[in-house]
N, C-alpha and C positions, 0 to 999 in steps of 0.2 A: 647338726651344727658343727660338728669335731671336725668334717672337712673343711671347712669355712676356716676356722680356726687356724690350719695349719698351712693355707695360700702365703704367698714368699709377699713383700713387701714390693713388690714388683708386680705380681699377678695382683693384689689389691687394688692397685694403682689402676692398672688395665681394666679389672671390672670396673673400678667407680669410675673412667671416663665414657667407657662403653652404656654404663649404666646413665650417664648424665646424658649420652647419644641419645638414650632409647627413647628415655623421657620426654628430651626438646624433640624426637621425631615423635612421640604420640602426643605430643602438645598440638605439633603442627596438623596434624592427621584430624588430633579435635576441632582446630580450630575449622578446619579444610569442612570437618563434620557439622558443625554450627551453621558455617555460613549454607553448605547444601540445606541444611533441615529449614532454614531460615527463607533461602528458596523455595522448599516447598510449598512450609508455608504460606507464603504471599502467594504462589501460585493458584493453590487449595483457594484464597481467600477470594485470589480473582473470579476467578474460574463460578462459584459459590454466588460472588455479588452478580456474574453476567447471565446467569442462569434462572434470577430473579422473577417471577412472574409479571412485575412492572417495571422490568428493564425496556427500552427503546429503543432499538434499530432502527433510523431512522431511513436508510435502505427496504427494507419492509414494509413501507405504505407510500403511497404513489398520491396521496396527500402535500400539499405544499404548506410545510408549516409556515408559523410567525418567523420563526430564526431560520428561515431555508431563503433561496431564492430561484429562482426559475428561468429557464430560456428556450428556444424552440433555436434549433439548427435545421435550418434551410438546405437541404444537398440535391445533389443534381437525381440523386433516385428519391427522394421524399423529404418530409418532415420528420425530424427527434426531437422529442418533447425530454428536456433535463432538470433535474432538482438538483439543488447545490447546496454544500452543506459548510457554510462560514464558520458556522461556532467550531465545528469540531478541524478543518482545514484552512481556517482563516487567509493566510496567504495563498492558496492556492486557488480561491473562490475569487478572491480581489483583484489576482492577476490573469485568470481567464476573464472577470466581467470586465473589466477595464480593455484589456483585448479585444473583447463583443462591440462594445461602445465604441473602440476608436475603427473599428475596421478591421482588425489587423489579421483576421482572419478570412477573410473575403475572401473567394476564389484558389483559398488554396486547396491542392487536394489529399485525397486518405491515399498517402506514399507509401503504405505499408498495410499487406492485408493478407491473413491467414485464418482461412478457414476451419470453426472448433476451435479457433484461439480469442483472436483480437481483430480490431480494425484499429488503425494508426494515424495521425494529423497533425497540424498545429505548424510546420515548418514551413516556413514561406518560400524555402530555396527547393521543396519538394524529394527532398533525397532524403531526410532522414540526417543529414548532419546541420541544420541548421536553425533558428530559433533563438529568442530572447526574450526572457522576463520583462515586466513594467519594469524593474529594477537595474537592470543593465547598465553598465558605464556611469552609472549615478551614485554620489557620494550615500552609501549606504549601507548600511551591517549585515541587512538582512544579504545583497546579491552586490558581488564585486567580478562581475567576468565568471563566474563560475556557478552560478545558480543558486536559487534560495532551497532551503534547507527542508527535509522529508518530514510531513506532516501525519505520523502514524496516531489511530486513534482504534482503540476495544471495540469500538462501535461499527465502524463499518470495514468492510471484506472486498474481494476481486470475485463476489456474485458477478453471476449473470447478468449486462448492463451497467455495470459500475465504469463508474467515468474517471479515468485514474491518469495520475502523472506521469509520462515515461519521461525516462533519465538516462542517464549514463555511469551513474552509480551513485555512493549514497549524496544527499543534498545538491544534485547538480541540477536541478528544475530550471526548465527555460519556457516553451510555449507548447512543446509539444505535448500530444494527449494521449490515449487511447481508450478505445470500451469496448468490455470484455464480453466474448457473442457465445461461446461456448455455450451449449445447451442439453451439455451430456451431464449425466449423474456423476459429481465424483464425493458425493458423500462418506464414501467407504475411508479414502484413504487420510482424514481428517480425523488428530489428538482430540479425544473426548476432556481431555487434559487441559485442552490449550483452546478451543473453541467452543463457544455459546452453544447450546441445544437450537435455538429458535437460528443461529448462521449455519450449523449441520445442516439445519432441515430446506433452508433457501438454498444450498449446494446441492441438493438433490435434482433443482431446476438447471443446472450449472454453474458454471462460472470457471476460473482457472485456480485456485488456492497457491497454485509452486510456480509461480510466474517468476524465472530468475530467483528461485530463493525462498519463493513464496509470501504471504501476507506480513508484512510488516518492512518491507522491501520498496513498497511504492502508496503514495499517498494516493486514496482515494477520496476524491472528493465532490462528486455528485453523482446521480444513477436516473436512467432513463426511464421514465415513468409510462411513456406512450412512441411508437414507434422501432419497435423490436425489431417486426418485421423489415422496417428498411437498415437496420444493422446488420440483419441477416441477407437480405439480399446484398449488400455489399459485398459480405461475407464472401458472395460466393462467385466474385467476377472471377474472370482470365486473370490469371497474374502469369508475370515473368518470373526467372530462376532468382530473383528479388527480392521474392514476395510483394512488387509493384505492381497495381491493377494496367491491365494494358490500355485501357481504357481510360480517360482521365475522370474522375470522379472526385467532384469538388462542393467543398462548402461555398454555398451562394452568399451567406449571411447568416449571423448567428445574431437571433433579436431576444433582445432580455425581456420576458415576461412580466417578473416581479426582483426588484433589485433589493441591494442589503445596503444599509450605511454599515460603514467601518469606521471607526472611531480612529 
């Protein structure tokens, strides 16, 4: 203690502001440490609830529940049989069936196609820059000119067959689609951390998990139930330096199965 003692009134000064420094910095440090352990936990807790033995993927059965809806897409190589999932995408169920029912996708074609990835649709100008929401140009919260907002949900993934929104980044949803054909194993490179045992083990069938970013990037909201096969022959036309099939390949009609009221 006797060196302490004999610090000048000046060097006192300098330790207690340096000392009030350290303090508010391992305040901040704490704090910075809270809110991590705080993340993990809720992580830990997800992860825990999804891991559940009566948890629901509703991806994983090819089943058409009460709360799903269904459609069959008509294309020029075949039939795809789709299950759509309201509850958990709501806008985005609403705005492709409404789409089905008015037409609006008739005759256009998959303007984008890469094989081991995806097949691409829904644009009517057929380029890939073009497309509109129900919501378009309409006094409305959800879409003013720039697309309705990204619909992520724990439950379903960019498996194999998932019917999912392409964008332009985040909440820009307009009409166009894609579903995911990929049918290689990527199970390996999937957070045990951050994904369901029972969506590991459907990645095993395929699917793409890091599509721009990976899962939580684009809403998926229905998965092909019957019809693989003609996603995968698409799959694998002639395309241009594009990725455009050279060939025109078009949706004839998309007829809804079993529809949803939306409230």
């Amino acid at each position: 203690m006797k060196p302490f003692f004999k610090l000048s009134l000046l060097a006192l000064a300098s330790v207690t502001v340096l000392s009030g420094c350290q303090q508010l910095d391992r305040a901040i440090k704490g704090d910075d440490y809270v809110d991590a352990k705080l993340a993990s936990k809720k992580a830990e807790e997800r992860i825990q609830k999804l891991n559940q033995a009566d948890t629901i993927f509703p991806q994983l059965s090819t089943e058409v529940a009460k709360n799903e809806a269904s459609v069959i897409m008509h294309t020029s190589k075949g039939d795809i049989t789709i299950k759509l999932f309201p509850e958990q995408a709501p806008l985005a169920v609403e705005n492709f069936l409404t789409h089905a029912k008015e037409g609006y996708y008739d005759g256009v074609i998959f303007h984008r196609v890469i094989s081991d990835f995806m097949i691409q649709s829904g644009d009517p100008q057929g380029d890939g820059t073009g497309g509109q929401s129900i919501w378009n140009g309409k006094d409305s919260k959800i879409d003013q000119g720039l697309g309705f907002k990204n619909e992520i949900s724990d439950y379903l993934y960019n498996i194999r067959g998932a019917l999912s929104m392409a964008n332009a980044g985040a909440d820009t949803n307009g009409s166009q689609f894609f579903i995911v054909q990929n049918s290689q194993d990527v199970s390996a490179s999937l957070d045990k951390n951050y994904y369901p045992e029972k969506i590991i083990e459907a990645y095993k069938k395929g699917g793409f998990p890091n599509i721009m970013g990976g899962d939580g990037n684009y809403t998926v909201f229905g998965q092909v139930i019957k019809g693989m096969d003609v996603v995968d022959s698409i799959a694998t036309v002639e395309t241009n330096e594009a990725d455009k099939p050279k060939e025109d390949i078009l949706i004839k009609s998309i007829e809804v199965t079993k529809d949803y009221t939306f409230d």
